[in-house]
C-alpha positions in Angstrom: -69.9 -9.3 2.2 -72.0 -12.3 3.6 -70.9 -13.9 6.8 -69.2 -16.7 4.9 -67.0 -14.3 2.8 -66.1 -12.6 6.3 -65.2 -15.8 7.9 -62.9 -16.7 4.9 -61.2 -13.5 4.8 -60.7 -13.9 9.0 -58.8 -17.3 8.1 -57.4 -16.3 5.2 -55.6 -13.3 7.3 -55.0 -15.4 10.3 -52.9 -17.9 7.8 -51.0 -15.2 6.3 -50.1 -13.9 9.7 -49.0 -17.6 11.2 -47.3 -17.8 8.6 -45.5 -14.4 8.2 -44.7 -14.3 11.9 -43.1 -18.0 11.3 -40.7 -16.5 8.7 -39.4 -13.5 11.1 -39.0 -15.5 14.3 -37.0 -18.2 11.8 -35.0 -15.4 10.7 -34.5 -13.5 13.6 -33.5 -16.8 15.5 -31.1 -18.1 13.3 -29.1 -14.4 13.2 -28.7 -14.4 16.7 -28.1 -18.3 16.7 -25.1 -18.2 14.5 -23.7 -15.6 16.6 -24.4 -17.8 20.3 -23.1 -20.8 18.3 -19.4 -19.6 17.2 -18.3 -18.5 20.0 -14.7 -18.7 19.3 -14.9 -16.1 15.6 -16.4 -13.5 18.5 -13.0 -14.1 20.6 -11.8 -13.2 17.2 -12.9 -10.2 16.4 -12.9 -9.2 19.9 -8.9 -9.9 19.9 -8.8 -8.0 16.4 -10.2 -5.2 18.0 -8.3 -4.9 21.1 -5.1 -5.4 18.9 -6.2 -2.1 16.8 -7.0 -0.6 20.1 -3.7 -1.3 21.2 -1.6 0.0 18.0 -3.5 2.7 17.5 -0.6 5.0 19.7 1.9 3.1 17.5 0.1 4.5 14.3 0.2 8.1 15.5 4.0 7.8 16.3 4.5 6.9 12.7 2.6 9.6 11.2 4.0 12.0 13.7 7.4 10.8 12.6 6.6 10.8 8.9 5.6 14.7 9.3 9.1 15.3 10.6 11.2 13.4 8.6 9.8 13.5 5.1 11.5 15.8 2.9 9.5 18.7 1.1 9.0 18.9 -2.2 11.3 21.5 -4.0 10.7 21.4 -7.6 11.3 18.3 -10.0 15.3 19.3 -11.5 16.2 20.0 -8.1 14.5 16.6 -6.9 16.3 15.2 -9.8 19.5 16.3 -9.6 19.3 15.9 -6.0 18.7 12.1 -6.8 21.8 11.9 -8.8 23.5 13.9 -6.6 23.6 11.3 -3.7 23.5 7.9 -6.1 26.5 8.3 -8.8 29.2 8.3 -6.0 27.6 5.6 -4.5 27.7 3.9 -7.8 32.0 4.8 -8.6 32.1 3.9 -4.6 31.5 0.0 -5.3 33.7 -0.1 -8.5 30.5 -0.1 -10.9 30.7 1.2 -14.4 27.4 3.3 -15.3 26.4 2.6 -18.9 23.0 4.6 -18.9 20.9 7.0 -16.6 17.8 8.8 -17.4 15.1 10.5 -15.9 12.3 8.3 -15.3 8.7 9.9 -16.4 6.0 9.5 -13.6 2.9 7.4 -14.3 1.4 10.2 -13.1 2.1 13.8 -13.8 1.1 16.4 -11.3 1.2 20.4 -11.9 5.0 20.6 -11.1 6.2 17.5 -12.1 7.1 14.1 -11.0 4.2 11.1 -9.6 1.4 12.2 -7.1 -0.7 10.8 -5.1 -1.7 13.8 -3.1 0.2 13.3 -0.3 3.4 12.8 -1.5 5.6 13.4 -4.7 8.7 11.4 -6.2 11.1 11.5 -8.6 13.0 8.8 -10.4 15.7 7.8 -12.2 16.9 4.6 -14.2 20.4 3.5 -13.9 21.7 1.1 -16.0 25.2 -0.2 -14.1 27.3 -3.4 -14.8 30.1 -4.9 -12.5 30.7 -7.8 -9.9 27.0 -9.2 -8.4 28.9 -8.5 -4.9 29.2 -4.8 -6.1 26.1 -4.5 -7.2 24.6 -5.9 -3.9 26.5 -3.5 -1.9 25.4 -0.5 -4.0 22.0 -1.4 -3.7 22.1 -2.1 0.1 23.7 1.7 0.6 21.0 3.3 -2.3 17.8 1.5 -0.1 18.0 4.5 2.5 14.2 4.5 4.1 15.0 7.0 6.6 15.9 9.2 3.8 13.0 7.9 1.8 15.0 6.5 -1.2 13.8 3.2 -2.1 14.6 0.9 -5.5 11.2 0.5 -7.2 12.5 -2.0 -10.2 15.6 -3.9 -10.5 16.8 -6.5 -13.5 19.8 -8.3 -13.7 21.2 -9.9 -16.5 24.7 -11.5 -17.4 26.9 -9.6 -18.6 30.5 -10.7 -20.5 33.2 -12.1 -18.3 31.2 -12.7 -15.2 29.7 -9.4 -14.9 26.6 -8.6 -14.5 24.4 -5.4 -15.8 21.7 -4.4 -13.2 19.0 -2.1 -14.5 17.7 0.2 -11.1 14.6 2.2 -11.0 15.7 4.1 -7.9 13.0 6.6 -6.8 13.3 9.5 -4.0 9.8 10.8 -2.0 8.9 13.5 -0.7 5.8 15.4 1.1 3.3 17.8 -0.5 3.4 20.8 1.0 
């Protein structure tokens, strides 16, 4: 290489590096700029965090109480006719007539029956019941039981003859895996 050839490549290389360092101090100063400059979305996310911090105890307590209180498991027709068990008297209870029941398939079948998710398992049932809307309000106010993890999942109403109405309840029960 002659001497001019060397000098170009020594400005040639100088001008690439001016120019690269430019690009990562740019870079690097506007990352930390944005963060110096919004001070008030880091009060944010510092109150978000402290929050978590805060209910984390309250999270435990809930898992700790879902543990102890979820029912087990014990085979789909006993789930079943457990299910039906507690909701038909609560059904002749508020003067409702029932027109239809039938076991509900899961969306998702597991080995022994009935939905999964892997940590829990239901069963449902769909009641078809017609009567006074006051009826069926109370009915479904005494089925919703979440400390005995029965919950409605679907509910249609339609008008029935003579100022009835015929409520359609997808009423599922959960349990735990074991």
């Amino acid at each position: 290489m002659s001497s001019k050839e060397k000098r170009l490549g020594i400005v040639f290389g100088s001008l690439v590096t001016v120019i690269g360092l430019t690009v990562l101090f740019q870079s690097l100063g506007s990352g930390s700029g944005s963060l110096s400059n919004d001070p008030a979305e880091l009060l944010a996310q510092l109150r978000s965090m402290e929050s978590t911090l805060e209910e984390s105890d309250l999270w435990k307590e809930r898992d700790l109480w879902l543990d102890e209180k979820t029912p087990v498991y014990p085979s789909e027709v006993i789930a079943s006719s457990s299910l039906l068990d507690k909701i038909l008297p609560i059904i002749q209870s508020n003067r409702l007539k029932e027109l239809s029941q039938e076991l509900s398939p899961a969306a998702e079948e597991s080995e022994e029956g009935g939905a999964s998710t892997g940590s829990f398992e239901s069963v449902s049932v769909r009641v078809v019941v017609e009567g006074a809307m006051r009826d069926i309000v109370q009915c479904i106010h005494q089925i919703q039981s979440p400390s005995h993890f029965i919950g409605i999942d679907e509910l249609s109403l339609e008008v029935g003859a003579s100022g009835t109405y015929q409520a359609t309840l997808l009423i599922t029960h959960w349990f735990a895996v074991e």
